[in-house]
C-alpha positions in Angstrom: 74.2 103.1 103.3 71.3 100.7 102.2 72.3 98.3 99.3 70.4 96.1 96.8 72.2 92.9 95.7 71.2 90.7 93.2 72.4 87.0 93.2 73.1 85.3 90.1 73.7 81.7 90.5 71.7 78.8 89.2 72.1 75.9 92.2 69.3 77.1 94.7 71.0 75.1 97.7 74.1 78.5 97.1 71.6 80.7 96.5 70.1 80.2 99.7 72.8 80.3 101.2 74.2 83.4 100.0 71.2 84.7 100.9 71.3 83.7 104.8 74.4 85.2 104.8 73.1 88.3 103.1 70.4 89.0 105.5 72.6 89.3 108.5 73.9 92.0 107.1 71.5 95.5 108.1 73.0 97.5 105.4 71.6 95.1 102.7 68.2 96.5 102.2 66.5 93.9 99.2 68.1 90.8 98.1 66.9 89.7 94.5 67.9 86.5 92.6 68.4 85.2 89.0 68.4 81.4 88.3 69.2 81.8 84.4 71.5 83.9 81.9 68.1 85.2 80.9 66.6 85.9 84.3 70.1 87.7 85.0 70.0 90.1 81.5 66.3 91.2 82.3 67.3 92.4 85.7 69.8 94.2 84.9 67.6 95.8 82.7 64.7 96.5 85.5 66.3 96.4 88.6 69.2 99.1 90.1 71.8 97.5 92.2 74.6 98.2 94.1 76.3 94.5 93.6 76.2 91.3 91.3 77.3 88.1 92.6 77.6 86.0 90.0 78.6 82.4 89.3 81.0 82.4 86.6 78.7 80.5 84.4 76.7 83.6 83.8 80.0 85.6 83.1 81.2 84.8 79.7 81.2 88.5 79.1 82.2 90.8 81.7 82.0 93.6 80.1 78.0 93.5 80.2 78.6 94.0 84.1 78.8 97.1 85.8 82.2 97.9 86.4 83.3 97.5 90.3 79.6 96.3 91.1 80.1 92.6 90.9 81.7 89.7 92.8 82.5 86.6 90.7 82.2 82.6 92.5 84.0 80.2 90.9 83.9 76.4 90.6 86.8 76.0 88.3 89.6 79.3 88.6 89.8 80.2 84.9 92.6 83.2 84.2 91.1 84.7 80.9 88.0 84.9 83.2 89.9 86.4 85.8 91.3 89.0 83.7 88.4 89.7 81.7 86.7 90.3 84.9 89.7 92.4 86.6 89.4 94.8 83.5 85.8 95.8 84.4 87.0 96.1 88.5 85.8 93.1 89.7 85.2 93.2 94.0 86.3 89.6 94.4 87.2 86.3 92.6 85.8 83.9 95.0 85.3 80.1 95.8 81.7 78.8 95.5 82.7 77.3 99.7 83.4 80.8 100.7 83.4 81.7 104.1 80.5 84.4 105.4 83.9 87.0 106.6 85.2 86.4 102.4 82.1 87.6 101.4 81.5 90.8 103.7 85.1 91.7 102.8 84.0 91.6 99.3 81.0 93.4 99.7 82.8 96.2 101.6 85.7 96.2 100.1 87.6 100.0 99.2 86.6 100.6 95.8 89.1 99.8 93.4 90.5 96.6 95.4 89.3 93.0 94.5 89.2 90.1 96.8 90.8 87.1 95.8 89.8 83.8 97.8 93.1 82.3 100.0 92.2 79.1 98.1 93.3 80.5 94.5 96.7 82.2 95.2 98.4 78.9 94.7 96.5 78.8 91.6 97.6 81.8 90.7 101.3 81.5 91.3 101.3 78.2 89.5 99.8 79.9 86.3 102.0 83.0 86.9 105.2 80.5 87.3 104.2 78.2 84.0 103.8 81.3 81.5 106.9 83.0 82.5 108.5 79.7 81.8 106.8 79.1 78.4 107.6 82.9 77.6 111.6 82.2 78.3 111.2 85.1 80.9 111.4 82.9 84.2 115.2 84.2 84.6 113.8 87.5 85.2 112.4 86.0 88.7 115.5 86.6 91.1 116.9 83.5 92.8 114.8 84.5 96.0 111.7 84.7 93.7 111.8 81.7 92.1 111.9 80.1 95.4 108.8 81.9 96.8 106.9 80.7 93.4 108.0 77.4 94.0 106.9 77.1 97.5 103.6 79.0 96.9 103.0 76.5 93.9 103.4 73.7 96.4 100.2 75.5 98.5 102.2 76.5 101.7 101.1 79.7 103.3 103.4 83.1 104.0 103.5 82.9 107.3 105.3 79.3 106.9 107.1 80.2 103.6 108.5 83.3 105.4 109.8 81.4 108.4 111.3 78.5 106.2 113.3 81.6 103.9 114.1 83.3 107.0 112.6 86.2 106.3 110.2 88.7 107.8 106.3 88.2 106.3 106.6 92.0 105.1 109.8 91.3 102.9 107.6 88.1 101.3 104.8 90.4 100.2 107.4 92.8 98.7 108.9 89.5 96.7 105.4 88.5 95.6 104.4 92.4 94.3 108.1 92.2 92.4 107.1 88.6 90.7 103.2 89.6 90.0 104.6 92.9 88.4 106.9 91.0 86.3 104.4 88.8 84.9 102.1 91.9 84.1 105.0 93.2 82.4 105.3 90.2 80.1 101.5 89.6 79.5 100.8 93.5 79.2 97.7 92.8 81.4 96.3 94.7 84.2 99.0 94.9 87.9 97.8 92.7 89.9 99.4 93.8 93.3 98.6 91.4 96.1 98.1 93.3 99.7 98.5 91.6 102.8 95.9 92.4 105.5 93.1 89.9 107.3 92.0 88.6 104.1 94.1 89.0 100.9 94.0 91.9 98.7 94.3 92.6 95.6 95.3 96.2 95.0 93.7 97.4 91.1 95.5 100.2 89.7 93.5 103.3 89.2 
């Protein structure tokens, strides 16, 4: 099926190069760009697209974007950011040095899943880890858990933390659902379920 993307991003040396990436792609039928907030408002307005991407500098409210029709790039991981922008189904939280495979798997990504870039789940773990703390509730990590957190904190990759556990890569993504649950729990925000497949997935609940 054709698609229309527009790119919302306001350094043209990334928007041309989203949009080399783009055009090797046969499905993507038109390709249109907005350099300001304002150029991004109006086409929303006048144009009808299948997908945003959008530099997060554009996305101080997500809830002006159509919900699972846009991919966020980040400079700078921001959580409230992140979650505002899992509430309206974002496709993919994404480094601004994104691979061309990162952003195909966004693009064609199950509906209801988001992308998250390899290069934020340390991020993420680190934040996850430091608010359970503050919150008192980093006892309800099991002993197992809190060593996963701490080793993903530290930016070493499951295929290494599951060999230096001694354990199998498939019990590690059960550990890492069981500690992301947790922390929804606590900050009553959306599951975040990480999925384990070529890229990482993050699994939205319906």
């Amino acid at each position: 099926m054709e698609q229309r993307i527009l790119i919302a991003e306001p350094r043209e040396v990334i928007r041309t190069g989203l949009r080399v990436i783009l055009e090797q792609d046969e499905q993507i039928k038109d390709i249109y760009e907005a350099l300001t907030s304002e150029d991004l408002r109006k086409m929303l307005h006048s144009y009808s697209c299948d997908l945003i991407i959008i530099h997060q500098s554009f996305a101080s409210d997500c809830a002006v974007l159509p919900m699972n029709k846009f991919i966020l790039l980040v400079d700078e991981p921001d959580m409230d950011l992140f979650l505002n922008a899992y509430k309206q189904k974002v496709r993919g939280y994404l480094s601004t040095s994104l691979s061309s495979e990162l952003l195909f798997a966004a693009i064609h990504t199950t509906k209801g899943s988001c992308l998250l870039d390899p290069v934020f789940l340390p991020w993420m773990m680190e934040h996850m880890f430091t608010y359970m703390q503050d919150a008192h509730e980093v006892n309800s990590l099991s002993p197992r858990e809190r060593e996963v957190a701490q080793l993903m904190k530290n930016g070493i990759d499951r295929r290494t933390i599951a060999q230096q556990l001694h354990i199998s890569e498939a019990t590690l993504k059960t550990h890492i659902k069981n500690m992301v649950r947790k922390q929804g729990e606590i900050q009553q925000a959306p599951n975040i379920l990480p999925y384990q497949s070529k890229s990482r997935l993050l699994k939205q609940s319906n």
